[in-house]
VMD Tcl script that draws the C-alpha trace (Angstrom):
set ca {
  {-4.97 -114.99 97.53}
  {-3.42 -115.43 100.56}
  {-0.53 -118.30 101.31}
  {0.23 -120.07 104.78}
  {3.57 -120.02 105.74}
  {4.41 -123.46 104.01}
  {2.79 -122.66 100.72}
  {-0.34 -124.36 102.09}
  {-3.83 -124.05 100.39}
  {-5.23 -120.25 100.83}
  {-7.46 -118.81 103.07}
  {-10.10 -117.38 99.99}
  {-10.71 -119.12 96.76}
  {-12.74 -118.34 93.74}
  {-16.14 -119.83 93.38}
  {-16.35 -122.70 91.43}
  {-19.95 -121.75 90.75}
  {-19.27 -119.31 87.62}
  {-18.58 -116.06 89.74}
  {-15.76 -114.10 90.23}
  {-16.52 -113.56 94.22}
  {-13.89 -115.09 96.83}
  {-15.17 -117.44 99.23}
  {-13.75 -119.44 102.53}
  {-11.27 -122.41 101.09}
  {-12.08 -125.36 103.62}
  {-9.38 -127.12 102.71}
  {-7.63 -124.27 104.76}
  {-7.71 -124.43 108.44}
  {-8.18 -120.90 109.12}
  {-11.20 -120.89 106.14}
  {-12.78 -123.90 108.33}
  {-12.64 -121.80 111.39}
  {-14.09 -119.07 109.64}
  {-16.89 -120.90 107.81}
  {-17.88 -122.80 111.47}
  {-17.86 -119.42 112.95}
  {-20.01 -117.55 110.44}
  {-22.09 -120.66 111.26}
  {-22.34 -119.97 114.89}
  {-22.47 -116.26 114.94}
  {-25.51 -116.79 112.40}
  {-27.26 -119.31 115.02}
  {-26.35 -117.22 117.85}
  {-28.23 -114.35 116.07}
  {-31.33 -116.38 115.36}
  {-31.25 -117.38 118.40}
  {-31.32 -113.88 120.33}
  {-33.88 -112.55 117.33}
  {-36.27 -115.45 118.40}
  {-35.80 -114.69 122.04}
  {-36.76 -111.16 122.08}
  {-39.43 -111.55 120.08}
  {-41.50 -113.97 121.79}
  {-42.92 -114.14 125.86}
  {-42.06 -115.86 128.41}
  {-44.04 -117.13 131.37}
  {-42.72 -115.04 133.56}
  {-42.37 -112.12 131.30}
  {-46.54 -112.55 131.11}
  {-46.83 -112.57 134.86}
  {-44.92 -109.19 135.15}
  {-46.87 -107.11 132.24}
  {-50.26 -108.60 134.05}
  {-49.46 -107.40 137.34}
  {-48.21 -104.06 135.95}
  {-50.88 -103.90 133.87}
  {-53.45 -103.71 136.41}
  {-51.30 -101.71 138.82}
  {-51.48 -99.14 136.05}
  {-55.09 -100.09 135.44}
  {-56.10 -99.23 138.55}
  {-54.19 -96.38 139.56}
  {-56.06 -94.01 137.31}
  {-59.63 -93.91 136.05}
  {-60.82 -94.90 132.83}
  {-62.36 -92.55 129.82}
  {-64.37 -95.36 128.02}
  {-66.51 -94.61 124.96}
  {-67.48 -96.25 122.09}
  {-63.94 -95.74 119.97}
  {-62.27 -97.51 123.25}
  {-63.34 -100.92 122.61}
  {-64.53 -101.48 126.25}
  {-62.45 -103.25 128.64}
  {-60.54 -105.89 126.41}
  {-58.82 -103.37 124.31}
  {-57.71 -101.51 127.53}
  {-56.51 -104.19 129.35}
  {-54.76 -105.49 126.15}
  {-53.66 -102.03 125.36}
  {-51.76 -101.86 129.31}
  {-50.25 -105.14 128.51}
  {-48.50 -104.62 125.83}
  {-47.30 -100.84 127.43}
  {-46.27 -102.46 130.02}
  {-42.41 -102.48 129.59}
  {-42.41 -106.11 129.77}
  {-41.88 -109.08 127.22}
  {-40.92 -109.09 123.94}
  {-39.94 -105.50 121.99}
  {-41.63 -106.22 119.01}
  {-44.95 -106.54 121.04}
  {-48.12 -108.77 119.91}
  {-48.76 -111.78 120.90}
  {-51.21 -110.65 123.55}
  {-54.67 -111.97 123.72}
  {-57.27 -110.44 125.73}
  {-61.07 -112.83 125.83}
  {-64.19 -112.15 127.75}
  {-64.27 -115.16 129.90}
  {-68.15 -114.30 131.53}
  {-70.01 -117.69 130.99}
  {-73.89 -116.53 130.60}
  {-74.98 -119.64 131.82}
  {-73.72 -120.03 135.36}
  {-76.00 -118.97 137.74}
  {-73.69 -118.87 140.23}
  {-71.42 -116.26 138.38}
  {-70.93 -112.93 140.33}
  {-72.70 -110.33 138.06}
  {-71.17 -107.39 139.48}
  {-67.66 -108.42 138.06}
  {-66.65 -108.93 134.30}
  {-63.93 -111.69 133.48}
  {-61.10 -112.41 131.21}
  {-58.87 -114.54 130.21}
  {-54.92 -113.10 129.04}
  {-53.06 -115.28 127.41}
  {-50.00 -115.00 125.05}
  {-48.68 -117.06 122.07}
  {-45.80 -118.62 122.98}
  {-46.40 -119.67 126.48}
  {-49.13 -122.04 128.41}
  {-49.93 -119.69 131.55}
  {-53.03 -117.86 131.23}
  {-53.93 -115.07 134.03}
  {-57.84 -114.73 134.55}
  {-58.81 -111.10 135.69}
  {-61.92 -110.35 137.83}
  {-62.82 -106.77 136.46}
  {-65.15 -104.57 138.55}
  {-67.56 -102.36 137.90}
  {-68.80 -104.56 134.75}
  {-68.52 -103.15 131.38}
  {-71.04 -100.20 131.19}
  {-73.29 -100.14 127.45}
  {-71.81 -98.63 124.25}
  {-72.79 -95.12 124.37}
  {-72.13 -92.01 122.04}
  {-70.63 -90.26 125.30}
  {-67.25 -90.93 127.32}
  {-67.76 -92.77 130.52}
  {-65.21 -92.43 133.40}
  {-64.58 -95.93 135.55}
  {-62.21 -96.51 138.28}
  {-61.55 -100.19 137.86}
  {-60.71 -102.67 140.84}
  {-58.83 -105.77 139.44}
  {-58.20 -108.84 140.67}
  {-55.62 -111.37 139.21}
  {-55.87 -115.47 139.56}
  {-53.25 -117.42 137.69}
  {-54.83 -120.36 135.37}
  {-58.06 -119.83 133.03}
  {-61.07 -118.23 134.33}
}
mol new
graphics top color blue
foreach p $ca { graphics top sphere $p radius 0.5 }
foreach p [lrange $ca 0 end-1] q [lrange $ca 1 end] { graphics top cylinder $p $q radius 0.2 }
display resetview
């Protein structure tokens, strides 16, 4: 295909696998450089593809926090087709602008333990946690849940957030 200047193997050769298609000679030392870098450039990419798509610890931290800033900035319409307080904080999560783009990962679980006596009734608690990372954030969610009821019900929430499990 393509000669060095001293007649030296070429940069392309044809398969040896029954094809007609031109692939990198690595006999040549431009093909080697091109067949390590095709390497690279393909780790690089997995790489940045597995970076974006999973959280971080700290990534976490920030869509909690912003999550219940937004929370409780604005009062709540919750009905029956909401999914109460789990979906809502799960839902603010993942809006958050924070962690990974392709979103998911988030998990959202009533933490309220109905045997401690000494548990404070007039809050709600859960646990968020994400897939890739160990830190859990436990959220102290006030007024509790109210019933599932055919109507809308509109809650200001007060949140509190603890780092570690509930």
């Amino acid at each position: 295909m393509s000669k060095g200047q001293d007649g030296d193997e070429p940069i392309f050769i044809r398969s040896n696998w029954g094809t007609s298609r031109y692939v990198y000679n690595p006999r040549n030392p431009v093909g080697m450089g091109l067949i390590i870098g095709s390497l690279l450039f393909a780790a690089v990419a997995m790489y940045s593809l597995r970076a974006s798509s999973s959280w971080s610890e700290g990534e976490l931290r920030d869509a909690v926090h912003a999550a219940v800033r937004d929370l409780e900035a604005t009062p709540r319409t919750l009905g029956s087709w909401t999914g109460g307080y789990q979906s809502v904080i799960r839902d603010a999560v993942e809006e958050s602008g924070e962690g990974p783009t392709s979103g998911g990962g988030v998990y959202v679980d009533a933490a309220d333990d109905p045997y401690d006596e000494d548990a404070d009734p007039s809050v709600d608690l859960f646990e968020v946690t994400a897939k890739d990372v160990d830190a859990a954030f436990c959220l102290s969610v006030s007024p509790p849940e109210p019933e599932a009821v055919l109507t809308s019900v509109e809650v200001s929430l007060s949140i509190s957030v603890e780092e570690g499990r509930c």
